[in-house]
N, C-alpha and C positions, 0 to 999 in steps of 0.2 A: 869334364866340366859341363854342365847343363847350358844349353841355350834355351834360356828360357823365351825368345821372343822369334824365334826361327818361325819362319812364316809369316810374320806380321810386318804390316806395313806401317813406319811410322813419321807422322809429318812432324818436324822439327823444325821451330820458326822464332828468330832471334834476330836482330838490326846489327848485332857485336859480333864480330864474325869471327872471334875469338872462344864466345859461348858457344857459339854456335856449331864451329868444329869440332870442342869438346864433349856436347852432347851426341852429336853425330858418333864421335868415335865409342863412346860409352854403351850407343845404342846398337851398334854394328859389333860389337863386343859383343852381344846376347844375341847373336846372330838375325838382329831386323835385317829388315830393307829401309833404310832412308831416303824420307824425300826431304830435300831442301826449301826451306824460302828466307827471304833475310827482310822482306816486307808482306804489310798485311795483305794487300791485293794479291801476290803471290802465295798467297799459303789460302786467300779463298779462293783460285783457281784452281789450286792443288785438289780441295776440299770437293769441289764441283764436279772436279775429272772423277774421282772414284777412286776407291780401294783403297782408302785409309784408315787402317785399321783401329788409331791411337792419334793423338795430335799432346807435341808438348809445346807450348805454344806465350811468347811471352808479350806481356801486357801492353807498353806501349813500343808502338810501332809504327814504321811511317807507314802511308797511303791508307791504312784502316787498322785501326786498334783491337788490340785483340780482345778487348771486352765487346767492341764491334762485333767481332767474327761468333764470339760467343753468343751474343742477339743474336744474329742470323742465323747458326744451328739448331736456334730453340725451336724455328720452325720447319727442321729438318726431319722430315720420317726415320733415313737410317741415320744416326748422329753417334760419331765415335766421342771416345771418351774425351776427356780433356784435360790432361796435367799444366796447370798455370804457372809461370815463373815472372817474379818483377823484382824489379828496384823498388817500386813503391811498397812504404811500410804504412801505410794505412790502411787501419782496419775495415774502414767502408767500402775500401774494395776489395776486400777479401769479401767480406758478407755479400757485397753485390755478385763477384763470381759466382760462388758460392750458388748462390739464389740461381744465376745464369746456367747451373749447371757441371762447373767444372767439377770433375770426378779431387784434385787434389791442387793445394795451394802451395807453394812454396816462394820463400824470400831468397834473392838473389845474394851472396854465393848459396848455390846450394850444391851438397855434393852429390858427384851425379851416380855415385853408388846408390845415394837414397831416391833419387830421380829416376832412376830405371827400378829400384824397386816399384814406386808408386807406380810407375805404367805397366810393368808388370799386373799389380794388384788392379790397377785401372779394368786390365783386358779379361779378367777372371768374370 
């Protein structure tokens, strides 16, 4: 079986710590490296240290939202990709990520077969 994401580092950032383990394990499946955060301040300190290859990264969150974090990437030089997951079904934030940058959108459940494809394809 392929690992497809062997070497890559990927921040993974969910407030449900139940999402949260399951993308962990799906992304350790394709032999990443995860990093953890389960709030927004946490996942842009992640972002700041370095070496994040990929960020899958979900929308609202406590201490800084991750349309937040997305603003603040846009004026990042190296700025990794960005797979978005929400509960929210509105389309104006889909088009605002979108605009922000995010490489891929997804509605929450989403399966995380198709979620590690998209980062996958993110990293290409």
């Amino acid at each position: 079986m392929q690992r497809r994401l062997a070497g890559k580092t990927i921040l993974a950032v969910d407030d449900d710590p139940d999402i949260l383990a399951g993308m962990v394990l799906a992304l350790e499946a394709e032999a990443a490296t995860v990093v953890r955060a389960s709030d927004g301040a946490q996942a842009w300190a992640a972002l700041q240290a370095g070496g994040i290859d990929a960020v899958v990264l979900d929308m609202m969150l406590p201490q800084l939202s991750g349309l937040a974090i997305l603003e603040r990437l846009g004026a990042a030089a190296q700025r990794p990709p960005v797979v978005m997951v929400t509960a929210n079904q509105g389309r104006r934030h889909r088009e605002f990520a979108t605009a922000l940058g995010a490489s891929a959108y997804f509605n929450k459940p989403v399966p995380l077969e198709r979620l590690v494809d998209a980062v996958c394809e993110s990293l290409r």
